[in-house]
C-alpha positions in Angstrom: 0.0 0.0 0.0 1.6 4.2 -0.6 1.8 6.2 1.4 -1.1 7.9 -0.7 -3.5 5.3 0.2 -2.4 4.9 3.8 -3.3 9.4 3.9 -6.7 8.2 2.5 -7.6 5.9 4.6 -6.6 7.5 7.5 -3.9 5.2 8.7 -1.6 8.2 8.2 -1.5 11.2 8.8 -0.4 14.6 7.1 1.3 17.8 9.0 1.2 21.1 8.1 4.2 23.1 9.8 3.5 27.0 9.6 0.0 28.0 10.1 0.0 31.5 8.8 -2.1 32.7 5.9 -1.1 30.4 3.7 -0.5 27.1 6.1 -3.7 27.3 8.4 -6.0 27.6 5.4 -4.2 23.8 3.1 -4.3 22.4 6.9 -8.0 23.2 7.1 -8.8 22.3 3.5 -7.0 18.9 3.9 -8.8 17.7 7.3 -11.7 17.5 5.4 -10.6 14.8 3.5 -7.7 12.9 6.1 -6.4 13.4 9.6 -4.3 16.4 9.8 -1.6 18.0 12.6 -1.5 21.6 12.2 2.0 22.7 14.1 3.8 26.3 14.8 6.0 27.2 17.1 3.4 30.8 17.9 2.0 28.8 21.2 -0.3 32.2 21.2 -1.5 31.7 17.7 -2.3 27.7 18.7 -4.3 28.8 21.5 -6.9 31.4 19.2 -7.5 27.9 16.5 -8.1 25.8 19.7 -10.1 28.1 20.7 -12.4 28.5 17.3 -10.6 32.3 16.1 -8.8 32.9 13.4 -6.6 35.5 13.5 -5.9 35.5 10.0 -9.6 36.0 9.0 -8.9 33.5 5.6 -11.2 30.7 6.8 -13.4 32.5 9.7 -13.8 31.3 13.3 -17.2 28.9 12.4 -14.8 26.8 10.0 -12.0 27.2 12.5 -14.4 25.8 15.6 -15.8 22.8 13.0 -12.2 21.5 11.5 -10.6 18.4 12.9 -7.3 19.8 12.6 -5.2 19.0 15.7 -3.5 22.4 16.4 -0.2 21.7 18.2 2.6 23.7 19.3 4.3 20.6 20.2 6.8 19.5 17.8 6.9 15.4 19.2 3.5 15.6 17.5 5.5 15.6 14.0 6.1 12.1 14.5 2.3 11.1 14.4 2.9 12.5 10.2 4.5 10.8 7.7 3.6 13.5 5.3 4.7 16.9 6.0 3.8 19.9 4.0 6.1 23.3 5.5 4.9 26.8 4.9 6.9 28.7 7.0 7.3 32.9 5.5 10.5 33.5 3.5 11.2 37.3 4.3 14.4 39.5 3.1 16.5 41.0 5.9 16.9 45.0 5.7 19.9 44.7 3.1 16.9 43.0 1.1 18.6 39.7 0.6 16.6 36.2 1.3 16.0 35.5 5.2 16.5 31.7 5.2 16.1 31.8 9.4 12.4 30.3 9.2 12.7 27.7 6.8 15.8 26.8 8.1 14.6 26.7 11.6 11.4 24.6 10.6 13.9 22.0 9.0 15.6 21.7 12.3 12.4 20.9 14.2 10.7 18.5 11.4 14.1 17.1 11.0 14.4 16.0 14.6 10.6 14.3 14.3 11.1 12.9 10.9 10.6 8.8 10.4 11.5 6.3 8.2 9.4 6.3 4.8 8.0 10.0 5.3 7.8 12.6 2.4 8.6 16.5 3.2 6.9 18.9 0.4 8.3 22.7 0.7 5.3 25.5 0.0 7.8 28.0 1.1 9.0 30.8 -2.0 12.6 29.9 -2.6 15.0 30.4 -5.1 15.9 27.3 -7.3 18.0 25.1 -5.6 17.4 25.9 -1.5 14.8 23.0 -0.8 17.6 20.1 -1.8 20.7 22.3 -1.5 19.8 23.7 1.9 16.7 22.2 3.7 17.6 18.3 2.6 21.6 18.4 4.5 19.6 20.1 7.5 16.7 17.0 7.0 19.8 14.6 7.3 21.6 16.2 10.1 18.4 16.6 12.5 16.6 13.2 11.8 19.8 10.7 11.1 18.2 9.5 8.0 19.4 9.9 4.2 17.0 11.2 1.5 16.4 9.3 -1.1 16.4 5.9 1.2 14.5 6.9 4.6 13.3 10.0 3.3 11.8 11.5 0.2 11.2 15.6 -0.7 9.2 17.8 -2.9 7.9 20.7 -3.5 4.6 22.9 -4.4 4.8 26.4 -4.3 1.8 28.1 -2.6 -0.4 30.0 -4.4 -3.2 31.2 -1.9 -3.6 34.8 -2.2 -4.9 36.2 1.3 -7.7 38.1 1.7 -9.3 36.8 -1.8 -12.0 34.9 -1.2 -12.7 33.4 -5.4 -8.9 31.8 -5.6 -8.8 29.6 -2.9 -6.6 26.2 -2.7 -9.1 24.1 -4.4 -9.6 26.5 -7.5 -5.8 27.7 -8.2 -3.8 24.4 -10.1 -1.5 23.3 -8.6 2.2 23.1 -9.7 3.8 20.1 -7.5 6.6 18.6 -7.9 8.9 15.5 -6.4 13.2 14.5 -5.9 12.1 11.4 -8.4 8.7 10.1 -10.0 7.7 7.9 -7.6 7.1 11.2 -4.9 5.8 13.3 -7.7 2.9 10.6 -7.9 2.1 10.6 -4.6 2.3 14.2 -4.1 0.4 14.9 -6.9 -2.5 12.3 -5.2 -2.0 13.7 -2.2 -2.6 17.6 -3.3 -5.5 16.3 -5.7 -7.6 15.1 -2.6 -8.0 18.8 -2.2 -7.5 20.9 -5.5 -10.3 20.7 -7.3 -8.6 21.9 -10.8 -6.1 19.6 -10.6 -2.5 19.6 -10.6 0.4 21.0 -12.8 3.7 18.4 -12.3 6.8 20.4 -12.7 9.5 18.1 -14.3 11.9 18.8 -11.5 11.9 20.5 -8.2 13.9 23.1 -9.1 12.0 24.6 -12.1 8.8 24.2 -9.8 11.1 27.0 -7.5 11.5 28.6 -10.1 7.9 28.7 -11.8 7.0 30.4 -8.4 9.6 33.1 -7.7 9.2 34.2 -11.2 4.9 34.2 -10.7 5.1 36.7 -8.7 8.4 38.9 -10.1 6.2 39.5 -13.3 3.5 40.9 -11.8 5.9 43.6 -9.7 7.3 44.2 -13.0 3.8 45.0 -14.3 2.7 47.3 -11.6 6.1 49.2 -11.6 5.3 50.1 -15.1 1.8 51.6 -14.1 3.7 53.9 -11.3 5.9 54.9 -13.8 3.3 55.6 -15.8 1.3 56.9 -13.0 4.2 59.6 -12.1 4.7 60.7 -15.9 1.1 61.1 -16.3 0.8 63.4 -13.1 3.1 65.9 -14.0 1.6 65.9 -17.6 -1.9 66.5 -15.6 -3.3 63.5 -17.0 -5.6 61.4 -15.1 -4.1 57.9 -15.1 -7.0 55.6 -14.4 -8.7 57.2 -17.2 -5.4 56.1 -19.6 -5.4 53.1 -18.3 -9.3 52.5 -18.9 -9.1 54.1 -22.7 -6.0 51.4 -23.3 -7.7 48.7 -22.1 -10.2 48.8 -24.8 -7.8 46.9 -26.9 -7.8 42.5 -26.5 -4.4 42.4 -25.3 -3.5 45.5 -23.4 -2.2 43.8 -19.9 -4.6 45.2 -17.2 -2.8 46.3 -14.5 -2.8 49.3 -11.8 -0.4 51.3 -9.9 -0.7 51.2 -6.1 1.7 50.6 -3.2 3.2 46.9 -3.8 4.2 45.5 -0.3 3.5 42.2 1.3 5.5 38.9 2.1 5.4 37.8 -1.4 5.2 40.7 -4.3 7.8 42.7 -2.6 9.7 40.2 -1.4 9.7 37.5 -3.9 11.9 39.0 -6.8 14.8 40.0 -4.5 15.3 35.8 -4.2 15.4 35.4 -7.5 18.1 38.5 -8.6 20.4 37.1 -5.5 20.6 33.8 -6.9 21.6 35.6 -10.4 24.2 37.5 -8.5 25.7 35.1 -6.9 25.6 33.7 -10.5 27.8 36.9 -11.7 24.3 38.0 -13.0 23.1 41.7 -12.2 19.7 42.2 -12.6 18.3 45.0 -14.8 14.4 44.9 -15.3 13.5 43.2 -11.9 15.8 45.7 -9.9 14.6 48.5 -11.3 10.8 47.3 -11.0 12.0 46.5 -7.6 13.3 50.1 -7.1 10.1 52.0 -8.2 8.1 50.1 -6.3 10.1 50.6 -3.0 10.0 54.4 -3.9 6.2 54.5 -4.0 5.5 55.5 -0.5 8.1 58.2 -0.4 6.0 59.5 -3.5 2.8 59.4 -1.9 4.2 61.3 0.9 5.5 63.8 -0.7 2.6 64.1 -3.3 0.4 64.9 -0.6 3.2 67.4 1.3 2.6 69.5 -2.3 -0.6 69.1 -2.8 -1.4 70.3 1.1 0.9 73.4 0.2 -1.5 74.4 -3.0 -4.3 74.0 -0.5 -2.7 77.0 1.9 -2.0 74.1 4.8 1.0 74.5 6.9 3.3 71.4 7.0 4.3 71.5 10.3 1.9 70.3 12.9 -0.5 69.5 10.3 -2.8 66.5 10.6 -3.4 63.5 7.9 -5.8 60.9 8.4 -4.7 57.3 6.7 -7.2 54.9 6.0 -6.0 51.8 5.5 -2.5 50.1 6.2 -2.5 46.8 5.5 -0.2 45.7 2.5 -3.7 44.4 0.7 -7.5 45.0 0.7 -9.5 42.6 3.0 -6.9 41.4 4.6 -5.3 41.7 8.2 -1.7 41.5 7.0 0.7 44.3 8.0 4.2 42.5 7.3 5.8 45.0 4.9 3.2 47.2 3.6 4.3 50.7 2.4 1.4 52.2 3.6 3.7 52.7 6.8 6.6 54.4 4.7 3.9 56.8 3.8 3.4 57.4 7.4 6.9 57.5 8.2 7.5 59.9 5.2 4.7 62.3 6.4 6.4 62.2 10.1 9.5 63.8 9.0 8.1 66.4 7.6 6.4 67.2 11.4 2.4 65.9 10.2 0.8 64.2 12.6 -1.0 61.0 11.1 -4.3 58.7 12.4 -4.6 55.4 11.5 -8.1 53.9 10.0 -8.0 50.3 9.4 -10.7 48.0 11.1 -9.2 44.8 9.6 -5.5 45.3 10.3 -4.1 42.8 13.1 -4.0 45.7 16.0 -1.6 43.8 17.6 1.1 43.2 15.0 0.5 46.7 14.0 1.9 47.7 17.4 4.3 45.5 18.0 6.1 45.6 14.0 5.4 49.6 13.5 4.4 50.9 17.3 1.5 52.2 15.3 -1.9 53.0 17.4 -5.7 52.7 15.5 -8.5 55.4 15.6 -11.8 54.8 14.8 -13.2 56.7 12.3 -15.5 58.6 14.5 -12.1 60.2 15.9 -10.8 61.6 12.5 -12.2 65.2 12.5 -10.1 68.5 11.8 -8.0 66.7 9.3 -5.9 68.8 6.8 -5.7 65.9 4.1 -7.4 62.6 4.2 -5.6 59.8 2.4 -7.2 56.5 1.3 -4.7 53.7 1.0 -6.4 50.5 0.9 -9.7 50.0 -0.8 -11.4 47.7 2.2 -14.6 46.5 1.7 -15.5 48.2 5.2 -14.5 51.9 3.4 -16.8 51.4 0.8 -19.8 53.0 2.9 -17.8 56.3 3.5 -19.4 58.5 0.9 -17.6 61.9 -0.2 -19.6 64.2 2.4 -18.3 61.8 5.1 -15.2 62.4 4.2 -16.0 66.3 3.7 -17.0 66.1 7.4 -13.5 65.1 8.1 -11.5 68.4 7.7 -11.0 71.5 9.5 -13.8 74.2 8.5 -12.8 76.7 6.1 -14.3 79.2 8.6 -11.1 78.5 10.8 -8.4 79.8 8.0 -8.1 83.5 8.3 -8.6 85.0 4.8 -5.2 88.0 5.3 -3.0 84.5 6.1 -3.8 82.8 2.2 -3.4 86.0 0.8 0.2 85.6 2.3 0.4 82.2 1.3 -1.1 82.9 -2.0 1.4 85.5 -2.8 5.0 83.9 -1.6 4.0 80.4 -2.7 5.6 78.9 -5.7 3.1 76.2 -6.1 -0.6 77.3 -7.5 -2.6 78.1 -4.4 -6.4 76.7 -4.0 -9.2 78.7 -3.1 -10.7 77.9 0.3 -13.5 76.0 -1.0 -10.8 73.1 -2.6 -8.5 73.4 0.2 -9.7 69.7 1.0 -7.3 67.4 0.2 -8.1 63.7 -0.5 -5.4 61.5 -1.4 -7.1 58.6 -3.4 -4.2 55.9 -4.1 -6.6 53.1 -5.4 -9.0 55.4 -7.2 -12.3 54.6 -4.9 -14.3 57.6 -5.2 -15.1 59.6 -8.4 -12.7 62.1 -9.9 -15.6 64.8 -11.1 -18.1 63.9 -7.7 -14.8 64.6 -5.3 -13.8 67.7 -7.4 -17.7 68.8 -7.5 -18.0 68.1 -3.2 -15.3 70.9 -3.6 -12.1 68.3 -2.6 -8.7 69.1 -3.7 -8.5 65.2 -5.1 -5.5 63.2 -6.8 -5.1 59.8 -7.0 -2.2 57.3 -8.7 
């Protein structure tokens, strides 16, 4: 009998090490199906899935209270598995080279529980070449057994995208792949219990890496072409949404949008694949620079919104800005490198005082990443620019006269201090009924409706 049919009948069982947005949701998926360990090392994050919450808010607390995963934090448990799936994060350190710590560390720990006859399948985003050049000698080292004869590994890059609710595990194919054909069958069985659409098998692990670190460097090429685009247009005046919608008229124009690109896997992914090219001798051109933009787009925001404040007859200094949104994504409670927070940080330097708005952002993680406190949005009032990052659903009920309700009263400006302004300033100065400024970076409110409610608006 395989190991496949030994998962299906329940006389094995899988574990999924790493329940974070991506691990908690395959763990859940699977237990549907077979007996499934959930383990990570976040003895706090254990405790909310015994207890029925999910923190991560991909699967919701009645599907976390129903599931017969058996949340652990106990890594003996490991050795109850024979098929282990890891989907630990795979962040860059500040000199934005690959941070191997996690994956590394989760190799330790499986590799300490690892038996005879078990299979180890990587989710994690790699470059080619780390799951058998770095994670297998680690396998070896911790567990006393040699791949290939006690042990087999593969790998399936994840492909959940959190917060979206339509591509889910068991609607995205799945690319799998195995060290020879015997474990790319039984992976592929094993993945198929649960994706729906199938499977894709890769013809080797190492192009299944790669397959995935390049998925997601394409589309941060794309988008830093539309904040290029985005900046050129603005100083030409030209509204870039509209641009983008006129071009899209044609059958193959790509359709793509500027925004702020953060995240654990957009920004993140591309810098694994240009260090493996440099430590090739390879420098790379396109993805850098894509890369480069990208990082820059916060710092553009910021100071966007610094000049358009200025035309509007605001002082800098001890101004306020109200930020809705800072998460790296819609929907989502994920703060791990958004660049909503370099707009924040941006905006501090200059001496503004900024609110927060985000009633799906992890408060905690918030705090203890950025030290960054929420308001509510009954709290933002006598604002000097309003700035809407992230188009949540839950923002989609603030209408423009909300927002107008936001800002300090023109009746508070004395008229002989814009005269001042009007006449030293090098920047064109707004009268005082557009000296509202509303920074829309995702384009969720009308251009002509904000500019009619009498808002200074701009938007990428």
């Amino acid at each position: 009998m395989t190991l496949y049919e030994k998962i299906f009948n329940k006389e094995e069982k899988i574990s999924l090490i790493g329940l974070g947005y991506v691990g908690m949701p395959i763990a859940v998926e699977f237990a549907k199906k077979v007996n499934v360990i959930g383990f990570d090392v976040n003895r706090e994050k254990v405790e909310l899935y015994k207890n029925g919450i999910d923190p991560t808010k991909e699967v919701g607390n009645e599907v976390i209270k129903n599931t017969t995963v058996d949340f652990t934090s106990d890594e003996l448990k490991l050795k109850e598995a024979k098929f282990h799936i890891v989907a630990v994060p795979t962040p860059v350190k500040e000199n934005r080279t690959p941070d191997l710590i996690p994956i590394e560390s989760a190799s330790r720990t499986l590799g300490k529980n690892l038996t005879k006859g078990s299979i180890v399948v990587y989710e994690s985003t790699v470059y080619p070449g780390v799951t058998e050049d770095i994670c297998v000698p680690i396998l070896e080292r911790e567990s006393g057994l040699k791949c290939g004869v006690d042990f087999k590994v593969g790998y399936s890059p994840e492909r959940i995208n959190p917060g979206d609710h339509e591509h889910r595990l068991a609607t995205i194919i799945k690319v799998v792949s195995g060290m020879d054909k015997e474990t790319l069958d039984i992976v592929a069985k094993v993945y198929e219990l649960v994706v729906d659409v199938g499977v894709y098998k890769a013809e080797s692990i190492k192009v299944a890496e790669a397959a995935k670190v390049i998925e997601n460097s394409q589309r941060d090429i794309n988008i830093a072409f539309m904040n290029e685009l985005s900046i050129i247009f603005n100083k030409m005046d030209i509204d870039t949404k509209a641009v983008l919608e006129a071009a899209g008229t044609k059958w193959n124009f790509l359709k793509f949008s500027p925004g702020l690109v953060g995240g654990h896997c957009i920004g993140v992914d591309p810098y694994y694949l240009t260090y493996k090219a440099e430590q090739l001798g390879y420098h790379s051109q396109i993805i850098l620079s894509g890369r480069k933009i990208n990082d820059d787009m916060g710092k553009y925001v910021a100071e966007s919104t610094v000049k358009k404040m200025i035309k509007a007859n605001k002082q800098i200094n001890g101004s306020k800005v109200a930020i809705f949104g800072v998460t790296f994504k819609e929907n989502c409670p994920d703060v791990r490198n958004t660049k909503v927070v370099d707009v924040i940080r941006e905006l501090e330097e200059y001496g503004v005082e900024v609110k927060v708005v985000d009633p799906a952002a992890d408060r905690e993680d918030l705090f203890r990443e950025y030290n960054i406190n929420l308001c509510e949005v009954e709290d933002i009032k006598g604002m000097d620019a309003v700035i809407f990052a992230v188009p949540h659903e839950e923002f989609k009920n603030i209408s423009l006269e909300d927002v107008k309700g936001m800002y300090i009263p023109f009746s508070y400006i004395q008229s002989e201090v814009l005269s001042e302004v009007a006449a030293t300033s090098e920047f064109e100065v707004c009268d005082g009924k557009h000296n509202r400024v509303l920074m829309d970076i995702k384009g969720m409110f009308n251009r002509q409706e904000a500019e009619k409610t009498g808002l200074s608006y701009w938007r990428l």
